[in-house]
mmJSON file of the N, C-alpha and C atoms, coordinates in Angstrom:
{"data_MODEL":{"atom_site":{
"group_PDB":["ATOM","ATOM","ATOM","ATOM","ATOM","ATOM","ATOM","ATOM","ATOM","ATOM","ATOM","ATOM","ATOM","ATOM","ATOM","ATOM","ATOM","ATOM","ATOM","ATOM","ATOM","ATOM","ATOM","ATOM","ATOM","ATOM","ATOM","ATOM","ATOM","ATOM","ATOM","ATOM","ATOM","ATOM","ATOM","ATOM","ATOM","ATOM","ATOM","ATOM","ATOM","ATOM","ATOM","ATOM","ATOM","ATOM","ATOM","ATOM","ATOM","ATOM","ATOM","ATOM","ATOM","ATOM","ATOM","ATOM","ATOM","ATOM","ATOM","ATOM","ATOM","ATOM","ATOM","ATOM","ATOM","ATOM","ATOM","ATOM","ATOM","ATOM","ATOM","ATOM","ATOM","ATOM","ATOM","ATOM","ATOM","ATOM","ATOM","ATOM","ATOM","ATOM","ATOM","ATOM","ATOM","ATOM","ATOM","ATOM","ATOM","ATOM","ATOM","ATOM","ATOM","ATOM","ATOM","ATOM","ATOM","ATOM","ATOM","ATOM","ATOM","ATOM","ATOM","ATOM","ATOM","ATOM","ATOM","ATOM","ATOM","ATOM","ATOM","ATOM","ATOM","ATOM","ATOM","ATOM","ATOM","ATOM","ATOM","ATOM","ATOM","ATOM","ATOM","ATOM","ATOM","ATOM","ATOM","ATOM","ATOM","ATOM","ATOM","ATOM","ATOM","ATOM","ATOM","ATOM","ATOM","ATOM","ATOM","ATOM","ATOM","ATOM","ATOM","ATOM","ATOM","ATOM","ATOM","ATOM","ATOM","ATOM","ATOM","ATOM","ATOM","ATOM","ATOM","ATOM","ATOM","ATOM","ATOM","ATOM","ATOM","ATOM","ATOM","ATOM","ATOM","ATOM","ATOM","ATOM","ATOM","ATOM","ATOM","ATOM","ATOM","ATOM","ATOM","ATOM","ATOM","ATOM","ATOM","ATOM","ATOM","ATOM","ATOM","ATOM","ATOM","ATOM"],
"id":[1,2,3,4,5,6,7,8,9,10,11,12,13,14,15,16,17,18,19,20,21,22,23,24,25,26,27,28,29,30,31,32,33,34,35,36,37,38,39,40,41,42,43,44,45,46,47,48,49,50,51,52,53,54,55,56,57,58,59,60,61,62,63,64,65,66,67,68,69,70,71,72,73,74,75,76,77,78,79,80,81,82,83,84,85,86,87,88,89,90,91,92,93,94,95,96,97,98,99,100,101,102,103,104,105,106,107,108,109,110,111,112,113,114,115,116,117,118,119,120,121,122,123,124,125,126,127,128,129,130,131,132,133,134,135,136,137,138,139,140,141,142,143,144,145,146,147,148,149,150,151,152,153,154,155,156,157,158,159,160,161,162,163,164,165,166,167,168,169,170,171,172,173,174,175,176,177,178,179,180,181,182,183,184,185,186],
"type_symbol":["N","C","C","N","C","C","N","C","C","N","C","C","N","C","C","N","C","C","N","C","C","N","C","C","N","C","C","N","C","C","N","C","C","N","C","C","N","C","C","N","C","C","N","C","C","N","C","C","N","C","C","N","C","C","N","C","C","N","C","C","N","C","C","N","C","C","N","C","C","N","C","C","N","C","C","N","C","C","N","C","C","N","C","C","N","C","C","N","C","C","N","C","C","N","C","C","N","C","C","N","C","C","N","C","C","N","C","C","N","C","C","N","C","C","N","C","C","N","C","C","N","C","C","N","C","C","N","C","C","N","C","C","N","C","C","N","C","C","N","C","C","N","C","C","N","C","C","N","C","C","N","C","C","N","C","C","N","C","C","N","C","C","N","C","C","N","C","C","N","C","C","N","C","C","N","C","C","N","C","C","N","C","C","N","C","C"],
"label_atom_id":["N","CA","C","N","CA","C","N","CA","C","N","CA","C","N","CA","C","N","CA","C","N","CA","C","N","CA","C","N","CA","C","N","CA","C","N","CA","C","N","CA","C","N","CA","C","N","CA","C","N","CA","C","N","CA","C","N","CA","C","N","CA","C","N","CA","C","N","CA","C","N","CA","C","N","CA","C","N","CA","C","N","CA","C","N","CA","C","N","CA","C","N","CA","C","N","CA","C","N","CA","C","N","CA","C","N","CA","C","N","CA","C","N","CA","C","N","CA","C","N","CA","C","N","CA","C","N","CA","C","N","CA","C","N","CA","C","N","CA","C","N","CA","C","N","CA","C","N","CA","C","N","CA","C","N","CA","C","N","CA","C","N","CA","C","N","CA","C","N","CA","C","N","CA","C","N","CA","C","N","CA","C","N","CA","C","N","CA","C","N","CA","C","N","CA","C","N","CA","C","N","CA","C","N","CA","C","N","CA","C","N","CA","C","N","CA","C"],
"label_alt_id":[null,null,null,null,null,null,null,null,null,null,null,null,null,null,null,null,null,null,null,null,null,null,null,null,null,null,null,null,null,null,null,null,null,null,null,null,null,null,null,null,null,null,null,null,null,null,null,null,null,null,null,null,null,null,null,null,null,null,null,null,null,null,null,null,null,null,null,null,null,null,null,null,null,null,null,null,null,null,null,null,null,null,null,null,null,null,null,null,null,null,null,null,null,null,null,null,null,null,null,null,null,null,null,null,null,null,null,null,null,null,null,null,null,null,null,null,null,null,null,null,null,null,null,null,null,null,null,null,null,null,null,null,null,null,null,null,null,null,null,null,null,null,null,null,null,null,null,null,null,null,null,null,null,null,null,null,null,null,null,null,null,null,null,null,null,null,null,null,null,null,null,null,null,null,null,null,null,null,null,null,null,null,null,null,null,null],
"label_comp_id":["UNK","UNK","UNK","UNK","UNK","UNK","UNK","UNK","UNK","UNK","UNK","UNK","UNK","UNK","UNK","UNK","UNK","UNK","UNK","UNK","UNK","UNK","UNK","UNK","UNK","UNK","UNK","UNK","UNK","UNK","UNK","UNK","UNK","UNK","UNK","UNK","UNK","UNK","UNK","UNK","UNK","UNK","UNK","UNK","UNK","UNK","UNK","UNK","UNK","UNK","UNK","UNK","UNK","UNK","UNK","UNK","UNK","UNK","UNK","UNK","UNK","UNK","UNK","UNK","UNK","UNK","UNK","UNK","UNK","UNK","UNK","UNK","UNK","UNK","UNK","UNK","UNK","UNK","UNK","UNK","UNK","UNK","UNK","UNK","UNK","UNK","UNK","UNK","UNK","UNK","UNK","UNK","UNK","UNK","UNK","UNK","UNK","UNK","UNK","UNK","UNK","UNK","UNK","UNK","UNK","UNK","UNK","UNK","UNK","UNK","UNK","UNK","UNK","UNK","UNK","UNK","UNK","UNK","UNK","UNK","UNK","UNK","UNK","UNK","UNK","UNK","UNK","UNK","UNK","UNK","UNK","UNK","UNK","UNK","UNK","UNK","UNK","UNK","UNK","UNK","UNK","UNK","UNK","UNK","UNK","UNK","UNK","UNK","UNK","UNK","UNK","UNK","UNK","UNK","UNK","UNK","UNK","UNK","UNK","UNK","UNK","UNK","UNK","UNK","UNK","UNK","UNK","UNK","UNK","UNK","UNK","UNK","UNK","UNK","UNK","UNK","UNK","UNK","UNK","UNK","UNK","UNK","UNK","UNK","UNK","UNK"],
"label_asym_id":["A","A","A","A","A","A","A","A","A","A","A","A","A","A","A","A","A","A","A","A","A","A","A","A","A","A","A","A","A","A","A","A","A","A","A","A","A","A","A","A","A","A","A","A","A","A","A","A","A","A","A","A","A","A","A","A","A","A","A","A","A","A","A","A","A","A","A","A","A","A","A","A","A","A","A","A","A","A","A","A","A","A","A","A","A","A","A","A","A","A","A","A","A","A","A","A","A","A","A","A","A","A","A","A","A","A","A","A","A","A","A","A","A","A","A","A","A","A","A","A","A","A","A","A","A","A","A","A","A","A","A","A","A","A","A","A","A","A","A","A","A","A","A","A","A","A","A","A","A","A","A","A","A","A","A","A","A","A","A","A","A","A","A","A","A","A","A","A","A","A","A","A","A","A","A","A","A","A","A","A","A","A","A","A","A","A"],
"label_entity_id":["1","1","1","1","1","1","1","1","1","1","1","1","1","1","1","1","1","1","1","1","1","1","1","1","1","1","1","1","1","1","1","1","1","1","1","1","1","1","1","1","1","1","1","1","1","1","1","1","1","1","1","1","1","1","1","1","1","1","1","1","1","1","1","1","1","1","1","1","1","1","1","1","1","1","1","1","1","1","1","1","1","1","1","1","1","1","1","1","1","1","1","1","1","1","1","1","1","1","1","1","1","1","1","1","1","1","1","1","1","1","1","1","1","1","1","1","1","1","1","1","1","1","1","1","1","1","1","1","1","1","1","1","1","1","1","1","1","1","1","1","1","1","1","1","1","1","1","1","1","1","1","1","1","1","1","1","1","1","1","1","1","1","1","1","1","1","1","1","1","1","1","1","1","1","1","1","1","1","1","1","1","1","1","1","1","1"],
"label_seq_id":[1,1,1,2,2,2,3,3,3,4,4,4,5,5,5,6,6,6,7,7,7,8,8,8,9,9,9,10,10,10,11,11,11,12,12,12,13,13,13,14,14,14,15,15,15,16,16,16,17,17,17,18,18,18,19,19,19,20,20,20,21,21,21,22,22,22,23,23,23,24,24,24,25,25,25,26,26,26,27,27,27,28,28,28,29,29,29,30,30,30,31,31,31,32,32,32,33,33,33,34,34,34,35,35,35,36,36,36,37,37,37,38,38,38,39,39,39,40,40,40,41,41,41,42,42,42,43,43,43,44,44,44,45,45,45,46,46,46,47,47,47,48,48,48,49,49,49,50,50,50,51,51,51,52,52,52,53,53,53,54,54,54,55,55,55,56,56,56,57,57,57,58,58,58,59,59,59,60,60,60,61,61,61,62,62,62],
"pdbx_PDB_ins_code":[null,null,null,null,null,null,null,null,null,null,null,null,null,null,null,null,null,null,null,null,null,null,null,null,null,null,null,null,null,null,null,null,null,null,null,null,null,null,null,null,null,null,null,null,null,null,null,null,null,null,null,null,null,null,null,null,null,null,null,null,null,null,null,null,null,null,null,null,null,null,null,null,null,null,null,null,null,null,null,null,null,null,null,null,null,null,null,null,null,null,null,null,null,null,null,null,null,null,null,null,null,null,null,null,null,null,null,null,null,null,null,null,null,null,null,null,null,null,null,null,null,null,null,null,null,null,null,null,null,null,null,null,null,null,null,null,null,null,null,null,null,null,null,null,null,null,null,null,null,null,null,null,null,null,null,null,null,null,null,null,null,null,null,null,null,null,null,null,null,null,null,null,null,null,null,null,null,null,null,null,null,null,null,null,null,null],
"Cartn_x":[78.505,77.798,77.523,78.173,77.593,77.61,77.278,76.337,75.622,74.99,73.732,72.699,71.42,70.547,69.007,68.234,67.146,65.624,65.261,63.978,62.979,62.449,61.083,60.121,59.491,57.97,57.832,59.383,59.093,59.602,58.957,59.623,60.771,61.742,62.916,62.954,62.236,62.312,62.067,61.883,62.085,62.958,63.851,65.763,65.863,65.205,65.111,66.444,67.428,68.408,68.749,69.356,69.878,71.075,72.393,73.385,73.668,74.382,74.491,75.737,76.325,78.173,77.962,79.228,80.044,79.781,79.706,79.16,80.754,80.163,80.921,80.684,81.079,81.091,80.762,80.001,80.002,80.501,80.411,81.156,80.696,79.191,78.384,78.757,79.56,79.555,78.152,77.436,76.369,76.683,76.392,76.857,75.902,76.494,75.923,76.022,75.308,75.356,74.816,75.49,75.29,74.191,72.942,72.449,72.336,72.568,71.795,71.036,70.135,69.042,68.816,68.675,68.709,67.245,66.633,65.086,65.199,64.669,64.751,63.405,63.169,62.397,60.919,61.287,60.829,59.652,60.758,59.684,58.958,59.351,58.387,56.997,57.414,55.68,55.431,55.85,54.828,54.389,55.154,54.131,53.427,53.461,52.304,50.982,51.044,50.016,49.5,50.199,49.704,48.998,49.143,48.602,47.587,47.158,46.167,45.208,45.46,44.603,43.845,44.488,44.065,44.507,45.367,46.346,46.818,47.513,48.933,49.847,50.552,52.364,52.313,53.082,52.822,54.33,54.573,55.385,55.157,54.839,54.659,53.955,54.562,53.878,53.239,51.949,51.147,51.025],
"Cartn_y":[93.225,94.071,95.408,96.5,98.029,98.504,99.952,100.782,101.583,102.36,102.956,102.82,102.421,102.385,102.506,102.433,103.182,102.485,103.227,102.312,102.405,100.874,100.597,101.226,101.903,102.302,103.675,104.486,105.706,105.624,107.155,107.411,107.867,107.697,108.353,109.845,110.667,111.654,112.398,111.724,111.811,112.042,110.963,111.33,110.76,109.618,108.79,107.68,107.579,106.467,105.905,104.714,103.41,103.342,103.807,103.939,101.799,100.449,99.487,99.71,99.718,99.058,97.469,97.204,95.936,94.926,93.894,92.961,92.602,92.771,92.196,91.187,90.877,89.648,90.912,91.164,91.7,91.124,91.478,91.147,89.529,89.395,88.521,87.233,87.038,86.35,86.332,87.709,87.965,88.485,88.176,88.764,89.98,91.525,92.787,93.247,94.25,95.221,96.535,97.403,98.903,99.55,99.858,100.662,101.981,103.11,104.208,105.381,105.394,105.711,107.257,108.495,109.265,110.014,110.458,110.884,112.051,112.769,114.379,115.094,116.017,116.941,116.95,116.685,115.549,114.528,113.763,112.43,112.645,113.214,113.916,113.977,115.733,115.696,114.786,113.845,112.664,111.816,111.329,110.618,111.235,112.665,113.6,113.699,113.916,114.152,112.715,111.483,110.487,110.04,110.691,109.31,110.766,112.428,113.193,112.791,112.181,111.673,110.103,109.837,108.472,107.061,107.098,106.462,105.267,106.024,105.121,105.301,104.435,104.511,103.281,103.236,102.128,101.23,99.792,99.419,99.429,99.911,99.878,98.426,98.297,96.58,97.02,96.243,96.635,96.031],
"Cartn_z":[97.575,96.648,97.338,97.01,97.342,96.222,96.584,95.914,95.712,95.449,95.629,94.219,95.467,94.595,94.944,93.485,93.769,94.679,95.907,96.337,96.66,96.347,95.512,96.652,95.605,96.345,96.07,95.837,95.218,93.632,93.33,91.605,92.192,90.729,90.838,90.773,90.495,90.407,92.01,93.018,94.053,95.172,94.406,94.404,95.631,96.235,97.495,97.033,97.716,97.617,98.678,98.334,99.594,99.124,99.778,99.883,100.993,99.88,100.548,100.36,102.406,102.57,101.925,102.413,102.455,103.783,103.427,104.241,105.068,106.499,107.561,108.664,109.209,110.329,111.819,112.055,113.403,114.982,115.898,117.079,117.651,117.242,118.073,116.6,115.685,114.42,113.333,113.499,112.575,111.336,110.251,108.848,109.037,108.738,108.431,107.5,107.326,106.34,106.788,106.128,106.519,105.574,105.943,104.999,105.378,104.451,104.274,103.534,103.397,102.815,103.021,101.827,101.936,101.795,102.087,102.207,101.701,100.464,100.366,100.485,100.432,100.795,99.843,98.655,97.373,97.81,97.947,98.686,100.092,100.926,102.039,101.21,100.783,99.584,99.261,98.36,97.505,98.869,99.593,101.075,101.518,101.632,102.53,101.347,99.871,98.96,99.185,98.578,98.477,99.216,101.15,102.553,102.576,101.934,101.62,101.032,100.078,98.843,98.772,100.005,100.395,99.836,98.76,97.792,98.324,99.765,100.309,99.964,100.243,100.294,98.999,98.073,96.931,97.984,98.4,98.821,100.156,100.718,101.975,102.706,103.789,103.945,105.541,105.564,106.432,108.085],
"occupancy":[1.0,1.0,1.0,1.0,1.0,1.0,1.0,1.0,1.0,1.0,1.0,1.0,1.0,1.0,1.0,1.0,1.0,1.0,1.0,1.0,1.0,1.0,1.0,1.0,1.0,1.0,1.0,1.0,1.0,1.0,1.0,1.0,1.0,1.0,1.0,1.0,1.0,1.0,1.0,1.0,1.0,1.0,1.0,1.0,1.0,1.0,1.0,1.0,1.0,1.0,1.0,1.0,1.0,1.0,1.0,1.0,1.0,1.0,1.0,1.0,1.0,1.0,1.0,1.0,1.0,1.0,1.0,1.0,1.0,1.0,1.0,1.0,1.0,1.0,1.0,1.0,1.0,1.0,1.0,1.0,1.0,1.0,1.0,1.0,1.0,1.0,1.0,1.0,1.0,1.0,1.0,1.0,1.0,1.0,1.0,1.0,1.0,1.0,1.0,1.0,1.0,1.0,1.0,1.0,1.0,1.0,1.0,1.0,1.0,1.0,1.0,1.0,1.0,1.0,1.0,1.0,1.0,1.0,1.0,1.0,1.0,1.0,1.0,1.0,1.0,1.0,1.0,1.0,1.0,1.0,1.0,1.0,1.0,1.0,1.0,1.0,1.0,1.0,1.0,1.0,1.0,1.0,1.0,1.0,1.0,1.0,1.0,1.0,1.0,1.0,1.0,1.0,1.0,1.0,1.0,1.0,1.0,1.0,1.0,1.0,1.0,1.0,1.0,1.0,1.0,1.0,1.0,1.0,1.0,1.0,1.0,1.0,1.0,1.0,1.0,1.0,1.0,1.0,1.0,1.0,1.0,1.0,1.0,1.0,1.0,1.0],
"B_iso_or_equiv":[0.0,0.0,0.0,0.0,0.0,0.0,0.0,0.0,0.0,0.0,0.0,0.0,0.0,0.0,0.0,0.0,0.0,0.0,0.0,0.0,0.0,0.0,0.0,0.0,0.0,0.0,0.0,0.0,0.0,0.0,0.0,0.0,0.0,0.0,0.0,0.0,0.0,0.0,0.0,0.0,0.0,0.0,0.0,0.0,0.0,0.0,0.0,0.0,0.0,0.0,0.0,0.0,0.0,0.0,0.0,0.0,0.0,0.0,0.0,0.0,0.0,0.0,0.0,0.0,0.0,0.0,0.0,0.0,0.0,0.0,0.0,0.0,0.0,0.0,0.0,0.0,0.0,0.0,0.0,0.0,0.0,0.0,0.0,0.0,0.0,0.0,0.0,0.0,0.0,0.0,0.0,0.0,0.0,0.0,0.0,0.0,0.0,0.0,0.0,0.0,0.0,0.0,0.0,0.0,0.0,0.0,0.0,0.0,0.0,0.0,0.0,0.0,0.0,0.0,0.0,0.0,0.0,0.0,0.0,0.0,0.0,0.0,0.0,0.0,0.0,0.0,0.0,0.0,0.0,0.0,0.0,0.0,0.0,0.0,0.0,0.0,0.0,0.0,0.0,0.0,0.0,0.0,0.0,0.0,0.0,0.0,0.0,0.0,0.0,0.0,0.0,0.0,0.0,0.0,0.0,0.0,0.0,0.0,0.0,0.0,0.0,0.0,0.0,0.0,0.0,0.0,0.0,0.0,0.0,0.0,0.0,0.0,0.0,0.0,0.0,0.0,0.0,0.0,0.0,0.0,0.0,0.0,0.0,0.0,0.0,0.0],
"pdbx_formal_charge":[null,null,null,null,null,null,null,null,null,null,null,null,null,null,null,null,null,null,null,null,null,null,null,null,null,null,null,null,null,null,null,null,null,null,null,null,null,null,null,null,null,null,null,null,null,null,null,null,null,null,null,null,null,null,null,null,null,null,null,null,null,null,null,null,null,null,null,null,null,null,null,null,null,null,null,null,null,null,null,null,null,null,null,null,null,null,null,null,null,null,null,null,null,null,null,null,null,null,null,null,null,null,null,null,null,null,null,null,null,null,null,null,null,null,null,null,null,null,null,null,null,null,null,null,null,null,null,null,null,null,null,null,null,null,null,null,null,null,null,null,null,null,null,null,null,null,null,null,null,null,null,null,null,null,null,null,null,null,null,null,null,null,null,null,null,null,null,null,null,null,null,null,null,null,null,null,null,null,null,null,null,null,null,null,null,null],
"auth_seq_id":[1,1,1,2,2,2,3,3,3,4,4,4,5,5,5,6,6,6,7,7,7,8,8,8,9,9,9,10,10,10,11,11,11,12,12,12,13,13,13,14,14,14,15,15,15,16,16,16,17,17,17,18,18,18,19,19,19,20,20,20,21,21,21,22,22,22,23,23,23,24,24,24,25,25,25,26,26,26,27,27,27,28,28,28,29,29,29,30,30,30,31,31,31,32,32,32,33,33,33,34,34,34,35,35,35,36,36,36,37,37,37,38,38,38,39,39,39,40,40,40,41,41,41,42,42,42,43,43,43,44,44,44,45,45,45,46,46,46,47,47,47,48,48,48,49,49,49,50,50,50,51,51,51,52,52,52,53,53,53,54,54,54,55,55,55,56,56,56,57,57,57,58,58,58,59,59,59,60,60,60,61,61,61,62,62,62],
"auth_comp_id":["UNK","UNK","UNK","UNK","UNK","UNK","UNK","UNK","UNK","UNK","UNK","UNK","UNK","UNK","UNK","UNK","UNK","UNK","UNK","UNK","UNK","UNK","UNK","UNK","UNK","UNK","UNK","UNK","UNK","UNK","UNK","UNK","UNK","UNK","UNK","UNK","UNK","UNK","UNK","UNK","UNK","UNK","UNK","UNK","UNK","UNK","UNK","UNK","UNK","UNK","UNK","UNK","UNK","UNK","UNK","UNK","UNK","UNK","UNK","UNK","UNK","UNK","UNK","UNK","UNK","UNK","UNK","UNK","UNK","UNK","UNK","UNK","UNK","UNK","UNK","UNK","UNK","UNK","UNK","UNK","UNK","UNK","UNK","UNK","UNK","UNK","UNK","UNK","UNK","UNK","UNK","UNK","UNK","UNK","UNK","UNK","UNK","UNK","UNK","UNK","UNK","UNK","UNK","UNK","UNK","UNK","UNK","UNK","UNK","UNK","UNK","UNK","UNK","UNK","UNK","UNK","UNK","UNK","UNK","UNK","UNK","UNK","UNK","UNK","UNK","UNK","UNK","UNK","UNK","UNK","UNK","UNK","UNK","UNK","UNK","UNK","UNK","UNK","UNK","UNK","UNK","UNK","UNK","UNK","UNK","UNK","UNK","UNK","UNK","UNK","UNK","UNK","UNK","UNK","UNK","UNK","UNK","UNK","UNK","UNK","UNK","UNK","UNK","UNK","UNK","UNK","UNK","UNK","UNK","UNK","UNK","UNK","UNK","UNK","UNK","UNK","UNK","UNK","UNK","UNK","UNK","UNK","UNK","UNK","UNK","UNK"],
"auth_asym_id":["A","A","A","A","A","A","A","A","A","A","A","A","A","A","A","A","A","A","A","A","A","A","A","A","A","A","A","A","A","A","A","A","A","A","A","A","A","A","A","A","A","A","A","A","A","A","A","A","A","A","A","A","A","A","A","A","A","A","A","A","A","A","A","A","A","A","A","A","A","A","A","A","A","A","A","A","A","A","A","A","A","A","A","A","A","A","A","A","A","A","A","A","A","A","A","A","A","A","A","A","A","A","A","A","A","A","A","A","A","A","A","A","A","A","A","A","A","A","A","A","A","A","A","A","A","A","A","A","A","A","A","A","A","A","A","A","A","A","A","A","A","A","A","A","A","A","A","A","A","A","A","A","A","A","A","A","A","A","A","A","A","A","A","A","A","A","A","A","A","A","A","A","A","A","A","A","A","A","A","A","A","A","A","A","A","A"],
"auth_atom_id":["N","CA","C","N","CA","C","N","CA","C","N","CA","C","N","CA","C","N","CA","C","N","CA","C","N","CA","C","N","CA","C","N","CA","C","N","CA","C","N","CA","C","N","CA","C","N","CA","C","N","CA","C","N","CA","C","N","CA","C","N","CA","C","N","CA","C","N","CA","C","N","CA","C","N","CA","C","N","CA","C","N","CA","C","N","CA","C","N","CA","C","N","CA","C","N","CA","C","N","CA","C","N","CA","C","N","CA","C","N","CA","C","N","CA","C","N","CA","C","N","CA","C","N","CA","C","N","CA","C","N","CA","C","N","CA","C","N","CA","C","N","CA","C","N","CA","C","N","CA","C","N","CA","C","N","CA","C","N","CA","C","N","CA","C","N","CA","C","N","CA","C","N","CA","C","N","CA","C","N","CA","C","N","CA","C","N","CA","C","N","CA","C","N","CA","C","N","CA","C","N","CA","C","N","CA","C","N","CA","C","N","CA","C","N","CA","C"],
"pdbx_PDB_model_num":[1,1,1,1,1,1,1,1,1,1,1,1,1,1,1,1,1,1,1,1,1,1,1,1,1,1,1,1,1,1,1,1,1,1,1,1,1,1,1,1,1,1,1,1,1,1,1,1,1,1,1,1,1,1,1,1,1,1,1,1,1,1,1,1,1,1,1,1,1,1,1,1,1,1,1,1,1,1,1,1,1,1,1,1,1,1,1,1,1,1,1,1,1,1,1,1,1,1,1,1,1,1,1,1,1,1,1,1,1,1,1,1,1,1,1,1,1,1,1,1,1,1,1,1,1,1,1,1,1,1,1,1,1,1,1,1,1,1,1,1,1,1,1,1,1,1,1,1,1,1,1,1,1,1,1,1,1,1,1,1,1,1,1,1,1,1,1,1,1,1,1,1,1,1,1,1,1,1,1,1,1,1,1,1,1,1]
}}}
């Protein structure tokens, strides 16, 4: 299963994505996966207003 898609804890209007590869067998016989996750400038602000305002991070595990 790849893809990109959207993650939880921000709005979409944030434009935060998780780019998932394809699952492989790595060297040591561990099943992987590649993630990567794009952070924009967007979601910066909403974590900096939100952890301002005393809110939190919605998703965030403690």
């Amino acid at each position: 299963m790849s893809g990109r898609f959207p993650v939880p804890g921000y709005p979409r209007w944030t434009g935060v994505r998780a780019d998932i590869g394809t699952m492989h067998i790595g060297a040591d016989g561990a099943l992987t996966v590649d993630v990567t996750v794009r952070v924009t400038q967007r979601a910066r602000w909403y974590v900096l207003v939100r952890q301002l305002l005393g809110k939190g991070v919605p998703g965030a595990t403690a």
